[in-house]
N, C-alpha and C positions, 0 to 999 in steps of 0.2 A: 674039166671045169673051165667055163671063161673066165678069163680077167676081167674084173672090174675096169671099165675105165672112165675117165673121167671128161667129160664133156668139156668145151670150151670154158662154154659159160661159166662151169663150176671151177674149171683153174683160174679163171682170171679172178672169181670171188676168193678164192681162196688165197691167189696173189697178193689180194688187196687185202683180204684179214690179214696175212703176215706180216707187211706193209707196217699197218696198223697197231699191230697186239707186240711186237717183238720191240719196236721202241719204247712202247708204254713200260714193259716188263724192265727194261734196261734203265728206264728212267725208275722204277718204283726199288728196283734193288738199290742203285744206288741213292735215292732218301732214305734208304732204311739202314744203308751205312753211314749218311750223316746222322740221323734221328740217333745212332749208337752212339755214333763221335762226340754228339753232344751233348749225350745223355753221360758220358762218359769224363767229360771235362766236369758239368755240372756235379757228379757225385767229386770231383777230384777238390772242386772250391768248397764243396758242404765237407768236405772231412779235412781240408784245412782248416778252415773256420772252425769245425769241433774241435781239433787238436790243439787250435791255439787259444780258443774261450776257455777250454779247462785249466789250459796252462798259466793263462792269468789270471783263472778264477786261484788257482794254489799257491802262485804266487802273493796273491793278496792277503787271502788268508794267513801264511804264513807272515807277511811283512807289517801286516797290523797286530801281531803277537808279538814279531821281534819288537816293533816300536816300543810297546807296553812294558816287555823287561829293561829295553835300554832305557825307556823315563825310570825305571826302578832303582836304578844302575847311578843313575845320579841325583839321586836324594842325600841330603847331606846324613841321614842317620844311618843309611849304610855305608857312604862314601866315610866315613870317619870310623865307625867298629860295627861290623857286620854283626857280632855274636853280644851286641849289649843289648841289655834291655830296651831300648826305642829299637833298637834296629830291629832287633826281631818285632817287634811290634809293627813295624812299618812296614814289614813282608807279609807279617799277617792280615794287615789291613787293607795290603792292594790284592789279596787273593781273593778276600772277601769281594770287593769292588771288579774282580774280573767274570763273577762267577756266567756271567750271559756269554762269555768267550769262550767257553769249552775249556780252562782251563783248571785243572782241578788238585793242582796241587804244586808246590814248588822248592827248591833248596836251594843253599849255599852250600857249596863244596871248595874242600882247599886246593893246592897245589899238587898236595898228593894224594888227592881223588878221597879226602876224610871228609865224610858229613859234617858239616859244620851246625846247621838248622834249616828244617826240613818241618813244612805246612802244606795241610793238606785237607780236601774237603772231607767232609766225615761219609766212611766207607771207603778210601780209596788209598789207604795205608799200604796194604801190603804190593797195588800195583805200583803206585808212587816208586817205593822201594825199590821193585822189579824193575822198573822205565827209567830211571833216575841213577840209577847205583851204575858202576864201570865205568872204565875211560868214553872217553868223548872219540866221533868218527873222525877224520880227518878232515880240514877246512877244506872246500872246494876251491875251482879257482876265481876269484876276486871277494873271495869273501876274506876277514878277519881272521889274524891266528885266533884256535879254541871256538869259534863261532860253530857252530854246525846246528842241524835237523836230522832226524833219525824215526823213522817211520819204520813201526812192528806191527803186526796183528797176535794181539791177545785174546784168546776167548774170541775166536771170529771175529774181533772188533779194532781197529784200528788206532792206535794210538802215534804221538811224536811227541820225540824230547825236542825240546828248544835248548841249545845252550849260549850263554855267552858270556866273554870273560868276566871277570872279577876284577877289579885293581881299586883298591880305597884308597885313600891318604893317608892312612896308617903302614901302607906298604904290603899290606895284604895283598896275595893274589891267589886267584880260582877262579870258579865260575856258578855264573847263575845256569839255574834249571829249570825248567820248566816241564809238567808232563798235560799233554794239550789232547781231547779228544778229539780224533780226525774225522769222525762219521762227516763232515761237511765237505770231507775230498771226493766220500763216495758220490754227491750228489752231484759234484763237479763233472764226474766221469760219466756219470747219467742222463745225459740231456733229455730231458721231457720233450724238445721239439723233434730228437731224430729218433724216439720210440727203438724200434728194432734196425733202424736202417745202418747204424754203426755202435761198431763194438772197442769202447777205448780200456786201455789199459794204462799204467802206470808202473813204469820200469826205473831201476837205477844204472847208473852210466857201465856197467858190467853186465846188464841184461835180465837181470835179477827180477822178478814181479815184486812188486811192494804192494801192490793194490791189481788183483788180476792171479788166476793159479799159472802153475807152470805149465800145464796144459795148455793152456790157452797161446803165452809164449812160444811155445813147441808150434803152433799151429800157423804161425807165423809165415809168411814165405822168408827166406834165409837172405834176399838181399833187402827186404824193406828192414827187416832187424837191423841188419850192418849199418845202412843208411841212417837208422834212429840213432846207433848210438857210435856215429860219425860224428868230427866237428862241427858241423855243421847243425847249428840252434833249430831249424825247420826246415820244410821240405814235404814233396808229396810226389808220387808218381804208380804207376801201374806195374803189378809183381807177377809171377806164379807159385803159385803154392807147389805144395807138395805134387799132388796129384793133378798139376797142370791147367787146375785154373787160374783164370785172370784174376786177379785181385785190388783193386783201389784202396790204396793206403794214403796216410800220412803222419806227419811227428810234432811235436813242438816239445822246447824245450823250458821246464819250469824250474823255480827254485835255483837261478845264477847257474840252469845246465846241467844241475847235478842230478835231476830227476827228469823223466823223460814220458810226456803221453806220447801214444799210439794210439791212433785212431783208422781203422781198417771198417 
């Protein structure tokens, strides 16, 4: 069999196609490496931005609750005898007046964690009870000795104590309680503009899901975790999972630090 061969004409055209077509090709890979780079910083600013709206969405949440017990906190009819007749009246009347706050129920506790007087919306006695009752978590750092929040899920639903201390002029001390429904953290964690495109969680400063299964946590890549729950209050950057994909993550820190979104 002869070889094909190839005429003049047709090398020089085909000189010229390569010419042609192999720069193009060189030039089209690499925009398709910026179009990633940049598609790739873009997701890194949208999931800081989620990480950090939720984190000040909880934070607010939570700090217009604290406000609420601390104006409680200095009323003069608890500041003078928490367990007299006006006092407890005056607990029962800012519960009533919180009722659009999620909060639905509240106590006085002693020094030595004794129920003093305990109000509560009707039907939510015996979770009161349950969210309310034991020692207080440990204060985080810059917050108030006895100060804390404490986020359980009950019945699939979300609840937090608020507490903060107690001290009257009568030399009482303890602290206020509060038990607060959280369903508005969920919505925090849900942003209606990024739909499915990020998945946030809410972890405490030990790794812990508070809002989010352990599953989920586990799915994690294992240095954007470490990075969340580093000193460092925020932060973002690119991980591998498990199984070696890339991953765009980022963190921000709510609640004075102690609580932590993940936004992957």
């Amino acid at each position: 069999m002869r070889r094909l061969r190839l005429g003049l004409l047709a090398q020089i055209g085909l000189a010229l196609a390569l010419v042609g077509t192999v720069p193009l090709a060189i030039a089209a890979a690499q925009l398709a490496t910026v179009n990633r780079e940049a598609l790739v910083e873009q997701l890194l600013r949208t999931h800081t931005v989620s990480a950090r709206t939720a984190a000040d969405a909880i934070d607010s949440f939570l700090a217009a609750r604290r406000s609420l017990a601390s104006t409680l906190l200095l009323s003069p009819e608890l500041a003078a005898d928490p367990t007299s007749a006006v006092g407890q009246l005056r607990l029962s009347d800012s519960l009533a007046s919180w009722s659009a706050t999620g909060i639905v129920a509240a106590a006085l506790y002693d020094a030595s964690d004794q129920l003093i007087v305990k109000v509560q919306q009707k039907g939510y006695g015996e979770l009161a009870d349950d969210l309310l009752g034991g020692a207080a978590a440990a204060a985080g750092p810059g917050e108030m000795a006895a100060t804390s929040s404490t986020l359980r899920t009950i019945d699939l639903h979300p609840w937090i104590r608020l507490e903060l201390p107690l001290a009257g002029g009568s030399g009482a001390t303890g602290s206020l309680r509060l038990a607060v429904d959280g369903e508005p953290l969920l919505r925090a964690l849900a942003p209606e503009e990024l739909g499915e495109q990020a998945r946030l969680l809410l972890l405490d400063r030990a790794g812990r899901p508070l809002l989010g299964s352990a599953g989920e946590i586990a799915d994690l890549p294992e240095l954007l975790l470490e990075s969340a729950l580093s000193a460092r209050l925020s932060g973002s950057g690119r991980f591998r999972d498990r199984a070696a994909r890339e991953i765009v993550g980022a963190w921000s820190a709510a609640y004075s630090g102690r609580w932590i979104v993940v936004s992957t």
